[in-house]
C-alpha positions as CSV (number, residue, x, y, z in Angstrom):
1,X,34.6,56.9,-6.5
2,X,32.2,54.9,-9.4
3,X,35.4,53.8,-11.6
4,X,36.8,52.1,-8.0
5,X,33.8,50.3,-7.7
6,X,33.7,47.5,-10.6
7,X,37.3,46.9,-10.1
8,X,36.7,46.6,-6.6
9,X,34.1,44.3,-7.2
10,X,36.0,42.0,-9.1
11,X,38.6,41.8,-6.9
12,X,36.2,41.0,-3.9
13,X,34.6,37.9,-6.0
14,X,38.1,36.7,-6.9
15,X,39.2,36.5,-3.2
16,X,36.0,34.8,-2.3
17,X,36.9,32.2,-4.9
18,X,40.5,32.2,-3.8
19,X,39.5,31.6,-0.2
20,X,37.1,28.4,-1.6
21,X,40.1,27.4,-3.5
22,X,42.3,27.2,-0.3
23,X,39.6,25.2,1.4
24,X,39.9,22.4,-1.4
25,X,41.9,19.4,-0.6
26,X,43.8,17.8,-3.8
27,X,43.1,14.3,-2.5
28,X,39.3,14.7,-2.8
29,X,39.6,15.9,-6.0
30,X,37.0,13.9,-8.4
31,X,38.8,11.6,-11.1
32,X,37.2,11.2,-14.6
33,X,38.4,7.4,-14.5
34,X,36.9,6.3,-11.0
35,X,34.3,3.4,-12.2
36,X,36.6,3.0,-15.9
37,X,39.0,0.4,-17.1
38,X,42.7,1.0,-16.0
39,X,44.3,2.6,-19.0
40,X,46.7,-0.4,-20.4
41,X,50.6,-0.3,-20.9
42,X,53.4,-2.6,-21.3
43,X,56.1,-1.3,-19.4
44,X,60.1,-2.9,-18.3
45,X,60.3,-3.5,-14.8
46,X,62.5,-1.1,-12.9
47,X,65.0,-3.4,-11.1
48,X,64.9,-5.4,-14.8
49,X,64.8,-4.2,-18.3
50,X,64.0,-7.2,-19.8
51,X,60.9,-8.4,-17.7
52,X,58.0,-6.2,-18.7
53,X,54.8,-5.7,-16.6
54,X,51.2,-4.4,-17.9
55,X,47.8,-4.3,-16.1
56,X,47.0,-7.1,-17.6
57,X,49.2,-9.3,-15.3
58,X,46.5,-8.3,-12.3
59,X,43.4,-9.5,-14.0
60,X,41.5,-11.2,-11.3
61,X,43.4,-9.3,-8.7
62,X,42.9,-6.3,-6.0
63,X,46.0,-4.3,-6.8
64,X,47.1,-0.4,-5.5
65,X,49.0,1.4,-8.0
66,X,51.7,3.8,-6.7
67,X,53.3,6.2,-8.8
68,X,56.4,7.5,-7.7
69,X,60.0,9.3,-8.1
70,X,63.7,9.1,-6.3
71,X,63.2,13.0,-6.7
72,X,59.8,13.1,-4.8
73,X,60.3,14.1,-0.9
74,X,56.5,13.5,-0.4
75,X,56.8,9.9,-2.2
76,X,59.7,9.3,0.4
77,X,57.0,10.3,3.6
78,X,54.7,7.8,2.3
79,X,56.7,4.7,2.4
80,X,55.7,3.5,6.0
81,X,51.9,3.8,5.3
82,X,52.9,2.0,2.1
83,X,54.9,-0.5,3.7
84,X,51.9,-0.6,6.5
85,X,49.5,-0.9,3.5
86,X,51.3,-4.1,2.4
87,X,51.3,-6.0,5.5
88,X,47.8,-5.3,6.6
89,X,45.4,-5.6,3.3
90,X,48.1,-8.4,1.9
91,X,47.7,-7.1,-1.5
92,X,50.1,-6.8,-4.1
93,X,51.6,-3.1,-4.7
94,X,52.9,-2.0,-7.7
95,X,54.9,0.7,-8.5
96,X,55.0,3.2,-11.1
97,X,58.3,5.1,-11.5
98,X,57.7,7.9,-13.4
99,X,60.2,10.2,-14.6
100,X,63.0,9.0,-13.3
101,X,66.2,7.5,-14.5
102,X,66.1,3.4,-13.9
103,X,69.9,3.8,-11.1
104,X,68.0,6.8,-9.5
105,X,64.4,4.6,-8.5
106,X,66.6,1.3,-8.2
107,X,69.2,3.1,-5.7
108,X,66.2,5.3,-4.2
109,X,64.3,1.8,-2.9
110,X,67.8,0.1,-1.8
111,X,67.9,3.1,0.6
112,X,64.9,4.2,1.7
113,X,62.7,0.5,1.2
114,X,60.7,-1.4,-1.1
115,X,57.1,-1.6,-0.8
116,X,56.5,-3.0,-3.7
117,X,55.5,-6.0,-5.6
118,X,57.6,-4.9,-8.7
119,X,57.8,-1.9,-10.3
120,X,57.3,-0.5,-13.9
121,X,59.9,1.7,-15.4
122,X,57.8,5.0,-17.2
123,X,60.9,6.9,-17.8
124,X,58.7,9.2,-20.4
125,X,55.9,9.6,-18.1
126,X,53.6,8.9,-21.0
127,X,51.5,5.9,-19.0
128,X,51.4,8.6,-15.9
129,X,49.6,11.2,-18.2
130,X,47.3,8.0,-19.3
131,X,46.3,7.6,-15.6
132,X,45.7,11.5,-15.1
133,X,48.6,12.0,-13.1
134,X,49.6,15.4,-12.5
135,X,51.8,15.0,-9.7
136,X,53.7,12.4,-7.4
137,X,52.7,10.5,-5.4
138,X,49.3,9.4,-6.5
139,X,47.9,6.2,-5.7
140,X,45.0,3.9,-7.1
141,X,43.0,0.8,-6.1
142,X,42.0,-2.0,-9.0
143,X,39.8,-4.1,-8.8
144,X,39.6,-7.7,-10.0
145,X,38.4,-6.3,-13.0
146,X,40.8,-4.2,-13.8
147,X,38.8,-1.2,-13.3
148,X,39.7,1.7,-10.9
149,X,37.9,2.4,-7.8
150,X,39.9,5.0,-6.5
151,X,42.1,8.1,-6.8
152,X,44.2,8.9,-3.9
153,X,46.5,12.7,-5.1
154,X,49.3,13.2,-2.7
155,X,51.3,10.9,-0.3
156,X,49.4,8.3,1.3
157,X,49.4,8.2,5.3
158,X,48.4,5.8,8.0
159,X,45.1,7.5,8.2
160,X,44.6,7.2,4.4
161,X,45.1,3.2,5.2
162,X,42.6,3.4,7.8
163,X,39.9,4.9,6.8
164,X,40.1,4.5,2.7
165,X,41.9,1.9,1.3
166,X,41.9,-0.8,3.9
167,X,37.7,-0.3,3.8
168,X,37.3,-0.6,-0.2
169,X,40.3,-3.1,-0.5
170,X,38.2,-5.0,2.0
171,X,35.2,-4.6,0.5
172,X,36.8,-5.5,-3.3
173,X,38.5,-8.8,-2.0
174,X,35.1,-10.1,-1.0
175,X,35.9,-10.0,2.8
């Protein structure tokens, strides 16, 4: 019965930390660059390869950053609070389309909307890994600085809107 005991043990403290890790949500997860300068890039545009777009072009704005994929289902699911998100804060969106082919995201907004402003073209999805990205959709609010406020993993909803981004978009635009 001893040798059953230490790994019995060790199972026991591994399910304990597997039942904290289902308890986790991935959207609260703490980001490294909340509070640091938006990583920089020059990227085309998606519906234009020879317009280019970098962080840069915000300066002085309140922008959300959307990264997204034709091949994301969840990216799809967010596109009313996106398209919500636009009319209500009156901010400029901008896309990231990462991983993607430039007919796929350009065929994948003709069908299912455009939210956004414009969006950049990371076929590579080396600017993504810049920005921490570890999966699509994730979303993140810019100050006037350029600086990132805010992380959001996972698709976006109309409670999202509500009770995050319409608050600190509010709060960043001075109003």
């Amino acid at each position: 019965m001893k040798r059953f005991a230490l790994p019995l043990g060790i199972f026991l403290i591994l399910l304990v930390f597997l039942g904290i890790g289902l308890r986790l949500k991935p959207q609260e997860i703490p980001s490294p660059f909340i509070g640091k300068p938006a990583p920089a890039f020059t990227l085309t545009q998606l519906h234009d390869a020879q317009k280019s777009f970098s962080p840069k072009d915000m300066l002085g704005k309140v922008w959300v950053l959307n990264v997204w994929a034709s091949w994301c289902a969840p990216c799809r699911a967010e596109l009313p609070a996106l398209m919500a998100l636009t009319k209500e804060a009156a901010i400029p969106i901008v896309g990231l389309n990462y991983t993607d082919t430039r007919l796929a995201g350009n065929k994948w907004l003709a069908s299912f909307g455009n939210p956004y402003q414009l969006s950049a073209f990371d076929s590579d999805g080396k600017v993504g890994i810049d920005y921490g990205v570890y999966g699509v959709p994730e979303t993140f609010v810019i100050d006037k600085s350029g600086f990132i406020r805010l992380k959001h993993a996972g698709p976006v909803t109309e409670d999202d809107i509500k009770d995050k981004f319409l608050p600190l978009l509010k709060e960043l635009s001075g109003g």
